[in-house]
N, C-alpha and C positions, 0 to 999 in steps of 0.2 A: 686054681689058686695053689701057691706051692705048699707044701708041711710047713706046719707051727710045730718044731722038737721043742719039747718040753724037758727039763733036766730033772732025774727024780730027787725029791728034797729040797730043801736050800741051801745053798752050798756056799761056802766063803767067798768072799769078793778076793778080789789082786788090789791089793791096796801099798803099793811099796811107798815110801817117802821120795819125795824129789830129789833125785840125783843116789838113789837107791839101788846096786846091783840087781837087775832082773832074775830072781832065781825059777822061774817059771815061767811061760808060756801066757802070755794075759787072753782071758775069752775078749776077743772085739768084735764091732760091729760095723757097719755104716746105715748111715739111714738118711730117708729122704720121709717128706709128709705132702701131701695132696689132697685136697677137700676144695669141694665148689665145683668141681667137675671143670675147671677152667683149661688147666694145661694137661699135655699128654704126658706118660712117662716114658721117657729113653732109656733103652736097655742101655745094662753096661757090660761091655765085651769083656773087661779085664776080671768079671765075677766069677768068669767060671776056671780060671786057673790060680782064683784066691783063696786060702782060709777064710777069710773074711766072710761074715757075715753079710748078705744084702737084705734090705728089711724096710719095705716102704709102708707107711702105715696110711691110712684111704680110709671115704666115707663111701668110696662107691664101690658097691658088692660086684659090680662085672669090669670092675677092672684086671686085666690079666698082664701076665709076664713071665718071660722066659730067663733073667734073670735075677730079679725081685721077689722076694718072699713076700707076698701082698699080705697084710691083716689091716682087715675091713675094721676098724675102730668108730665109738663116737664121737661129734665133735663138742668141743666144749663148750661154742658158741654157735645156736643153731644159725643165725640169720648175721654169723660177722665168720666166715669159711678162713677169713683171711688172720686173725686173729687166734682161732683155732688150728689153723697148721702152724703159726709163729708161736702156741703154747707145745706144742710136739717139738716142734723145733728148741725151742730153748727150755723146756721144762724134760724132756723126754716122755717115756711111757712108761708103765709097771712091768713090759715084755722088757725092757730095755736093763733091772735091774741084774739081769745074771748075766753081764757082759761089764769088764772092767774098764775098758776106754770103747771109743765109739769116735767115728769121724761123721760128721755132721755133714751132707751136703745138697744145695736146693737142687730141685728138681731138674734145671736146667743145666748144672753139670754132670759134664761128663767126661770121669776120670778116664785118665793113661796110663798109668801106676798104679801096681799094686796098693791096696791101702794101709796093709802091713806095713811097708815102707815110709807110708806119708806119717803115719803115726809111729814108727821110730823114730823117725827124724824130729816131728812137730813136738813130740812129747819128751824128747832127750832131756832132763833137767829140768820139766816144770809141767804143770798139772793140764795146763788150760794156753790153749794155740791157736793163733787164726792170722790171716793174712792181712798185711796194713789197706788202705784202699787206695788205689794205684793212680786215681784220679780226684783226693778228695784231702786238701791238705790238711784241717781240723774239724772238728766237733761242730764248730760254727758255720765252717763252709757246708759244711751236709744240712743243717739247717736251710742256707738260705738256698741251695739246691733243690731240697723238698720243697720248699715254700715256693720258691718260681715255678718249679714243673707242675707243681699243683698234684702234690702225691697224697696228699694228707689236708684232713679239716685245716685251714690258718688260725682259726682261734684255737682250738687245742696245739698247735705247734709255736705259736706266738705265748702260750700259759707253760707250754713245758719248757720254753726257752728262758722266761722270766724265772721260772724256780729254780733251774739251772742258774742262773746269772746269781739268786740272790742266795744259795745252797755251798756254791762250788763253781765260783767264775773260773776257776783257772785249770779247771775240768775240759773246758770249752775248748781251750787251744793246744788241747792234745790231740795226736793223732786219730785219725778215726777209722776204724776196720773195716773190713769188707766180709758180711757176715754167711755169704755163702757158703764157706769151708771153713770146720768148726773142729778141732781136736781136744776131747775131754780125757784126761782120768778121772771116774769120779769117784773122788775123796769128798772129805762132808766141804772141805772149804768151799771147792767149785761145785757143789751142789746149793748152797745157801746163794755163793753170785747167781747160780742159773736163778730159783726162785726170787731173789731181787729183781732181778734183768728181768725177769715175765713179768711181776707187779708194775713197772713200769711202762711195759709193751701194753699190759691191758687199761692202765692209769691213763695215761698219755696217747702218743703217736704211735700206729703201729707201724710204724717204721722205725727196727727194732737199731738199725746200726746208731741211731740219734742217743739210743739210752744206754749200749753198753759200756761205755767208759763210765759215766756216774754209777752206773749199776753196779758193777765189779769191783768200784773203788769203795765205793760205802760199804760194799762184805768183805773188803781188803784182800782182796784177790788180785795178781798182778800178772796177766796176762803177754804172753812173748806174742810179739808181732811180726810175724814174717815179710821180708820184700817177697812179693810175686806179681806179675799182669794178673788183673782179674780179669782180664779178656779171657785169656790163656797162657797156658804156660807148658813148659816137659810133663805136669801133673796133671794139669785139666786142657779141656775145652769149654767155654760160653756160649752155651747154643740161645741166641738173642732172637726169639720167636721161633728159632726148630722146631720145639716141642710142643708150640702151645695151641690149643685147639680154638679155630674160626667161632667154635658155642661162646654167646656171651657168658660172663660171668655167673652164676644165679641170685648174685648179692652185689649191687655198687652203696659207698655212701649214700649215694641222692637215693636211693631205693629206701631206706632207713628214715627219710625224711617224709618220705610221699602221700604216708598215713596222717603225720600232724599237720604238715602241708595243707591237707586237704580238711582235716578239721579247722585248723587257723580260717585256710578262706570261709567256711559254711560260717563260723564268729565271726570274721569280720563282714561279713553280707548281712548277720543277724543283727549287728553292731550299728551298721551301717541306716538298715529297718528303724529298730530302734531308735535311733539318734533324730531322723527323719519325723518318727511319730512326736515324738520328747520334743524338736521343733515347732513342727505345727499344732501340739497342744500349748505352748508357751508364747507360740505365736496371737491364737484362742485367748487364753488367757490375760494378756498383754489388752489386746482389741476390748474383752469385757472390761477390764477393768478400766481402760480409757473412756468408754462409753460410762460405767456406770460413775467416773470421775466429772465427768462433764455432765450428766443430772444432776449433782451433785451440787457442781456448782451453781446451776442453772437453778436450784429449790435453795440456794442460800442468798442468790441474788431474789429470788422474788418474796424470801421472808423476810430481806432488809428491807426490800420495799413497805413489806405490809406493816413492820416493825414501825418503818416512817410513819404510813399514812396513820398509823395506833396513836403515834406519840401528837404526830399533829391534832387528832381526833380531839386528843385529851385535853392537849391546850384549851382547844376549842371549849369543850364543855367546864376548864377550871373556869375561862372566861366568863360561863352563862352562869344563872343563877339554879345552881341543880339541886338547893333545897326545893326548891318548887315541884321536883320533880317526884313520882312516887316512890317510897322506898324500893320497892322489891324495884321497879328499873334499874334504880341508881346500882342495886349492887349485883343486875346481871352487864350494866355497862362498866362495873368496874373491874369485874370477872375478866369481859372480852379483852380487856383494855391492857390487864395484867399479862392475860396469856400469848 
């Protein structure tokens, strides 16, 4: 792994105003972020004839490089790799605070120029630079880009679409960047867009190019867009699977779901038991109560009866002469006769 220089003290930043005479030399950087052990990292030739800093920050300790300053960093989301290289990426690191500007680039670019250069030029006259996106007319079309290729949950990309719509509809039909190449000075303004821009990325879609226009516009940050191919260009290359390693990923979405997944089903099987039992005792109890309905009626039919044959009895005996009869009879036939 290469040297981590350490500067001794804290030392003032390079902080000039936009469109500010350079009277100094700004400390910069580049950086790139890797986590998940998904993709490899491409050296870049033009690091060793640069001032420029190279500075990849990594979760994997054997990762090596010959142009690359590896620091093995944590990540900030154990089980979301992809979330956590987009918080390096738009929040930066603590290593990154004694360097004045920084070019930001994914993994799979790979510059042709100096970076010196790309950040005189990107940063001439304003704090915060990045390339427009060269196949992506607004804010909208990337949505429903995401949404078709199926890069992102639908329901979080359908809720971040709706706050959008009902926040800042006219957000939507601005252009939309290409967030691979990233040119910062950081001043506190573009430091406050970045941590907006991340609340987003981790709120929402982590597909971060969806949120940076609302992000940057809510911290009032205004952003130069440059024309470039993001295929390629005199500045870069797009290595479109170059670098990326045949290892699956160690974290997909559906991997995040496979735990409740799997609890849902073991409830709905218990659910399923249940509902079964809760049936066939209702079915039980339905049966008794029919049955004990129809004895029921069966002992009110035969007490009408006996009711009758009482009442007839009675006639019968108003009929007879039942002084004649003995007392104590008379009043156990009147008893019977009552009851």
């Amino acid at each position: 792994m290469a040297s981590h220089p350490r500067l001794p003290g804290r030392q003032q930043r390079y902080r000039p105003r936009t469109g500010e005479p350079r009277m100094s030399i700004p400390r910069r950087a580049v950086y790139t972020a890797l986590t998940g052990n998904y993709e490899l990292l491409p050296e870049q030739p033009v690091a060793k004839a640069s001032d420029v800093a190279f500075i990849c920050f990594t979760d994997d300790p054997e990762l090596r490089s010959d142009s690359w300053d590896v620091r093995v960093v944590p990540t900030l989301l154990d089980l979301d790799p992809v979330r956590s290289a987009r918080a390096l990426k738009i929040g930066g690191h603590p290593d990154l605070a004694e360097y004045d500007e920084t070019l930001w680039i994914d993994a799979r670019v790979l510059l042709k120029e100096d970076p010196a250069v790309i950040l005189d030029t990107w940063l001439d006259g304003t704090d915060l630079a990045l390339p427009r996106h060269s196949y992506r007319k607004d804010v909208v079309t990337e949505f429903e880009e995401v949404l078709l290729a199926g890069m992102d949950d639908s329901s979080r990309l359908y809720e971040q679409l709706t706050h959008y719509s009902a926040a800042a509809p006219e957000l939507l039909e601005r252009p939309v960047p290409w967030t691979g190449m990233i040119a910062r000075r950081h001043t506190q303004a573009v430091d406050r867009a970045m941590q907006e821009w991340l609340v987003h990325v981790l709120r929402y879609s982590r597909r971060d190019q969806l949120s940076f226009v609302h992000a940057v516009s809510r911290a009032g940050v205004g952003p130069r867009l440059l024309e470039l191919d993001t295929w390629g260009s005199a500045l870069h290359d797009w290595l479109p699977g170059a670098g990326r390693s045949s290892r699956p990923p160690i974290f997909r979405v559906s991997d995040s779901l496979r735990a409740p997944t799997a609890r849902l089903g073991e409830l709905q099987r218990q659910l399923e038991v249940t509902t079964t039992e809760l049936s066939a005792a209702l079915s039980h109890r339905e049966n008794v109560i029919e049955r004990l309905e129809g004895r029921v009626a069966q002992l009110e039919r035969a007490l009408a009866k006996a009711r009758g044959r009482a009442r007839r009895l009675r006639r019968k005996l108003d009929a007879q002469d039942t002084p004649s009869l003995p007392k104590r009879v008379r009043r156990r036939l009147g008893r019977a006769l009552r009851s």
